[in-house]
C-alpha positions as CSV (number, residue, x, y, z in Angstrom):
1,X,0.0,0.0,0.0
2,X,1.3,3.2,-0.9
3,X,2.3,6.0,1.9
4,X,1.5,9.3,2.3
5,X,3.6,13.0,1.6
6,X,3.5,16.0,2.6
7,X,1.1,18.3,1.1
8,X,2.3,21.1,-1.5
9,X,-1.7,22.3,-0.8
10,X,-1.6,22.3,2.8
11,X,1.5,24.0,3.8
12,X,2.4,28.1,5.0
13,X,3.5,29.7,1.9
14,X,7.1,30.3,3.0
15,X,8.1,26.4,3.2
16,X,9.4,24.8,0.9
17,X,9.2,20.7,-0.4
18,X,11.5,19.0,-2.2
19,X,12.6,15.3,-2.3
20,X,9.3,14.1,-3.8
21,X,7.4,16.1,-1.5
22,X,8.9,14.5,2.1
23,X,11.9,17.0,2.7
24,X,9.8,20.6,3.7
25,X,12.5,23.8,4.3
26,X,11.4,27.2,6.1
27,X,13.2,29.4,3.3
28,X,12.5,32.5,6.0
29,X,13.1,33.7,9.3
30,X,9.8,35.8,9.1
31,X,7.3,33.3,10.0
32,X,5.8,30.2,11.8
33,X,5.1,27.7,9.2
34,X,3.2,24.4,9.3
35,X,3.0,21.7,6.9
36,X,0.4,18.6,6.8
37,X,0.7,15.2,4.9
38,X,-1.9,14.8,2.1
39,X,-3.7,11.7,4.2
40,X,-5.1,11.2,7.2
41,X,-6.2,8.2,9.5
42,X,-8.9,8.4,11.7
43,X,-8.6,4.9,13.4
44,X,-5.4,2.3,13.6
45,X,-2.1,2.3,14.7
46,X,1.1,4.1,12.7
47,X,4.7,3.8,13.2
48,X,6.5,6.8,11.1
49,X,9.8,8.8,11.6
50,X,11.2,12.2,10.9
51,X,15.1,13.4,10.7
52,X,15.4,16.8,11.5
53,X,17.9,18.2,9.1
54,X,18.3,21.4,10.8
55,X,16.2,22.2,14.2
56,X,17.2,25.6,15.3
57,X,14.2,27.2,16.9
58,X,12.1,26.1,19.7
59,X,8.5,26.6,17.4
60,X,10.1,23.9,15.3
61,X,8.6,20.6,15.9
62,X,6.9,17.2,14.7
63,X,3.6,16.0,15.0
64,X,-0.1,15.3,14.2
65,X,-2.9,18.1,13.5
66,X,-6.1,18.1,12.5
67,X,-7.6,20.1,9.0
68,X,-9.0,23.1,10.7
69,X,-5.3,24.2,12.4
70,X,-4.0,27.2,9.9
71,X,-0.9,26.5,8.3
72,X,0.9,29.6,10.2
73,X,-0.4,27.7,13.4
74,X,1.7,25.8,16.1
75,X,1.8,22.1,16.9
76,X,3.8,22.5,19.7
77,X,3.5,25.7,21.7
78,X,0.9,27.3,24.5
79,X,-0.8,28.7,22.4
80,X,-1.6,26.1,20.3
81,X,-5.6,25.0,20.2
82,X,-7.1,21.6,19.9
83,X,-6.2,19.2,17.7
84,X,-2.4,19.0,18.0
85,X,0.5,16.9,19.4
86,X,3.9,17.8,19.1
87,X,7.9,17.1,20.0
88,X,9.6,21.1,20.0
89,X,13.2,21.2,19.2
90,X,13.5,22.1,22.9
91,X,12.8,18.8,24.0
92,X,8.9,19.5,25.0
93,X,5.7,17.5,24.1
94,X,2.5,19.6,23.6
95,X,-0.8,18.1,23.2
96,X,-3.3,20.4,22.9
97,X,-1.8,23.7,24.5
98,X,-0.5,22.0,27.3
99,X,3.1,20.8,28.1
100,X,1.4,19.3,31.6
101,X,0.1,15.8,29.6
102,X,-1.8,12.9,31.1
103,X,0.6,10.0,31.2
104,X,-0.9,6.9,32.3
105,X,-3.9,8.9,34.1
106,X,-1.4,10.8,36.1
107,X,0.1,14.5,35.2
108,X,3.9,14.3,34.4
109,X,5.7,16.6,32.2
110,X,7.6,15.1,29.6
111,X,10.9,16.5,28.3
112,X,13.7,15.3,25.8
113,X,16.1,17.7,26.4
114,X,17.1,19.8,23.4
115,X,16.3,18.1,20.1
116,X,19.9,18.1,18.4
117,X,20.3,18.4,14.8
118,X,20.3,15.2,12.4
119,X,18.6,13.8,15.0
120,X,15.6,10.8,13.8
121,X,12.3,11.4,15.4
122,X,10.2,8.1,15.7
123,X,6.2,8.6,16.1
124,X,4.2,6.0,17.1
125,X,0.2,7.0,17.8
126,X,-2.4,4.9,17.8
127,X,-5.4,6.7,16.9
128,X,-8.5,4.6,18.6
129,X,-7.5,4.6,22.3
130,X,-6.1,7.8,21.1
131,X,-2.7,8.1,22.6
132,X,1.1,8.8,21.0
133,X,4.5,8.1,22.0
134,X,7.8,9.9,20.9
135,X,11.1,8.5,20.7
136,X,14.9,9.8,19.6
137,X,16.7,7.5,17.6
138,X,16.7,3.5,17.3
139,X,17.9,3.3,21.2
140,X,15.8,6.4,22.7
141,X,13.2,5.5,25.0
142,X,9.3,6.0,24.8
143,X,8.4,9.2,26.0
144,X,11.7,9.8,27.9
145,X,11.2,6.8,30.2
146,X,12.0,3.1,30.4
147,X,9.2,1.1,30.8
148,X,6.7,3.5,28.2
149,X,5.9,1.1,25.3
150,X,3.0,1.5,22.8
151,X,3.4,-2.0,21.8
152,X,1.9,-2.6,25.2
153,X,-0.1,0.7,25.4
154,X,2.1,1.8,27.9
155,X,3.1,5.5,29.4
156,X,1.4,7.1,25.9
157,X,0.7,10.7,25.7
158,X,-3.0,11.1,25.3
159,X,-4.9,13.6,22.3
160,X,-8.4,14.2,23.1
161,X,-8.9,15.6,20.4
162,X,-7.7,13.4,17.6
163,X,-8.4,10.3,16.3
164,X,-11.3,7.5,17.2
165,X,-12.9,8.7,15.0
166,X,-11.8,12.3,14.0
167,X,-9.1,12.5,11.2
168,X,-5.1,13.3,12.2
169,X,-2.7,14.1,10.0
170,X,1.1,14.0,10.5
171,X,2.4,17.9,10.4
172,X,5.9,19.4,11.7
173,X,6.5,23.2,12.4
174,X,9.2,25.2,10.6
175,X,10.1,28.4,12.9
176,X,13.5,29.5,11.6
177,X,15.2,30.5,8.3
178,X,16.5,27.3,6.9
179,X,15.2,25.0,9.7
180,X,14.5,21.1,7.7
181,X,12.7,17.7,8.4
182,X,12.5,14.8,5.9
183,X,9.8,12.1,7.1
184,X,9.9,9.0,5.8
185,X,6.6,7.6,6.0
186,X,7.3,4.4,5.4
187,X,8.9,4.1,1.5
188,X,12.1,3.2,2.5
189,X,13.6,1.3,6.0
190,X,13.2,2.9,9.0
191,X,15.9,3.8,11.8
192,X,14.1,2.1,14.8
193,X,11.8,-1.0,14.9
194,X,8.5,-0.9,14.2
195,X,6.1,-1.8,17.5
196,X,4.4,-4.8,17.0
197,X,1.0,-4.3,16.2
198,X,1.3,-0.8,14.5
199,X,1.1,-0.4,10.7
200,X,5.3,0.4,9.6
201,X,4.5,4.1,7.8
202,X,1.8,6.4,7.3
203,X,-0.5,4.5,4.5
204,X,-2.5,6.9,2.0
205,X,-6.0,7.0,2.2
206,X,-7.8,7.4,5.5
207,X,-9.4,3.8,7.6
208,X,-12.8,3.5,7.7
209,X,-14.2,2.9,10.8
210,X,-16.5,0.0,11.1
211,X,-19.0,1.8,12.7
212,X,-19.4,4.8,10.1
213,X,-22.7,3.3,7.8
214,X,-24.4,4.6,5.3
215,X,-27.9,3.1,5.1
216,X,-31.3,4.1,2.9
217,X,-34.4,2.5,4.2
218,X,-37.6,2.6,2.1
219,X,-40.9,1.4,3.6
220,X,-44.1,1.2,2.4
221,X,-47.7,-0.3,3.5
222,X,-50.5,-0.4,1.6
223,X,-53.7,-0.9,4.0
224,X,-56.2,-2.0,1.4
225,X,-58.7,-4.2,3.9
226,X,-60.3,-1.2,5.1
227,X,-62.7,0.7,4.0
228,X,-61.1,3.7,5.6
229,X,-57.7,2.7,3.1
230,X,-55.2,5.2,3.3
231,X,-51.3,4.5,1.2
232,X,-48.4,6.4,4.0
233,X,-45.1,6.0,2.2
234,X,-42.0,7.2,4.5
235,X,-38.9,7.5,3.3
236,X,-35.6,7.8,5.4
237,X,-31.8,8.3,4.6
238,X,-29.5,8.6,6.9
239,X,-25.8,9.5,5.2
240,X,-22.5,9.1,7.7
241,X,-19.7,11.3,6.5
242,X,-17.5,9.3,5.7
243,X,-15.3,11.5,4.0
244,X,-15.3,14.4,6.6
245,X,-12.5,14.9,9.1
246,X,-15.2,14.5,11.8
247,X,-17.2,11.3,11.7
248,X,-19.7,12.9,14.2
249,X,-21.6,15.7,11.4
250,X,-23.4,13.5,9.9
251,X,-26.7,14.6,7.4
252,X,-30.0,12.9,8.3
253,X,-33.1,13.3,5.9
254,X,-36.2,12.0,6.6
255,X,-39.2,12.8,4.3
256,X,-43.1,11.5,5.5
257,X,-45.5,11.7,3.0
258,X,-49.3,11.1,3.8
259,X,-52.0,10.4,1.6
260,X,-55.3,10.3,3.0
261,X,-57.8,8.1,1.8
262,X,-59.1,8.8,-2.5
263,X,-60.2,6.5,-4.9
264,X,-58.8,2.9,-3.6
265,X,-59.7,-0.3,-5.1
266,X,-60.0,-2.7,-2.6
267,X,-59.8,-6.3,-2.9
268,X,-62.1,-8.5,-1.6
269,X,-62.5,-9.5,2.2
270,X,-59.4,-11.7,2.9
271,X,-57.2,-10.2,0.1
272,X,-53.8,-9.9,0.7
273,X,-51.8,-6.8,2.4
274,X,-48.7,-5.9,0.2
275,X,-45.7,-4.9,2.5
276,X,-42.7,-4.1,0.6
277,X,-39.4,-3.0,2.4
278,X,-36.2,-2.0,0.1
């Protein structure tokens, strides 16, 4: 299955892609700038990794974002909203605005220490129970701490908003002239291992989660033993969005029609009563 790139639609004007789309360069010191991959997951489990090339500033950082963020918005920063999870080049996870995260149902801070050019930033988020983990190089360890293992679930950084059900895409921040990350999402061999269980890269095209149906139900009943016949036709459609980055807006349409009693030939006493469901 083929993996995802970054988006040449969905970035701040002032970065630049190159390398078929999976190197993105801040080509000024003028500006935040964010870039998103062209697909997003809304359910499952991904394993991808980013090299940052040059990581100078402390807005820079990799992550996950939802579509509404603006591409001169942060992933990793106070002031970011919801929707966003991010490593900083200062060594700080962000989820959400908040550098305080729940780990594990308890509040710890987490903190890499100064993110170090050419260094490989593995990402790990699995998008049902909603939670992500963050790990420098083939050796680092999960979230800072020994024992943290999304194979197991373990010590994972939790996104409310993102995920189960509400589409993530991978995004980084550029904050400084010349600052660089190349993601591989999963076209050529990784750094680290893959955590059993996850899917190794970022695959194009967004799950569908099994609960997200679309179903058209057509009923009618013709009452033709009574005298007092009347035909009622209702018609329901109920459309889930598949398609939208929120699987909750969905459209419902429901159209009753009622037609009272006219002309009606009615069979005989004991005829039969036509039900017909489509």
């Amino acid at each position: 299955m083929a993996n995802t790139t970054f988006n040449p639609s969905d970035k701040q004007a002032n970065i630049v892609l190159t390398n078929a789309n999976l190197t993105a360069r801040m080509n000024t010191s003028l500006q935040n700038g964010l870039v998103r991959a062209i697909d997003k997951q809304t359910f499952g489990k991904f394993y991808w990794e980013c090299t940052v090339d040059a990581f100078t500033n402390v807005g820079s950082a990799v992550g996950m974002a939802w579509s509404v963020l603006p591409t001169t918005g942060s992933i990793a920063s106070a002031g970011a909203a919801f929707g966003v999870v991010g490593l900083a080049r200062n060594g700080q996870v962000w989820a959400e605005g908040a550098s305080t995260l729940s780990i594990d149902g308890s509040s710890t801070t987490i903190s890499f220490g100064t993110v170090a050019s050419a260094t490989v930033v593995c990402v790990a988020v699995d998008l049902t129970t909603r939670l992500v983990w963050f790990r420098l190089g083939a050796a680092g360890n999960w979230n800072n701490l020994a024992g943290r293992n999304p194979a197991t679930g373990v010590g994972g950084v939790f996104i409310g908003s993102l995920g189960n059900g509400v589409a993530a895409y991978p995004a980084i921040n550029l904050s400084a002239l010349n600052d660089q990350i190349t993601a591989n999402f999963g076209d050529t061999a990784f750094t680290g291992a893959v955590p059993s269980g996850y899917t190794s890269g970022f695959t194009a095209g967004a799950s569908v989660p099994t609960n997200a149906l679309a179903s058209q139900a057509l009923a009618e009943h013709w009452l033709t033993t009574n005298p007092d016949a009347q035909i009622t036709q209702v018609v329901a459609e109920h459309w889930a969005s598949v398609t939208s980055d929120n699987l909750q807006a969905v459209v419902t349409q429901v159209l009753i029609e009622h037609w009272a009693s006219v002309a009606v030939v009615v069979p005989a006493a004991g005829g039969p009563i036509v039900t017909m469901i489509h």
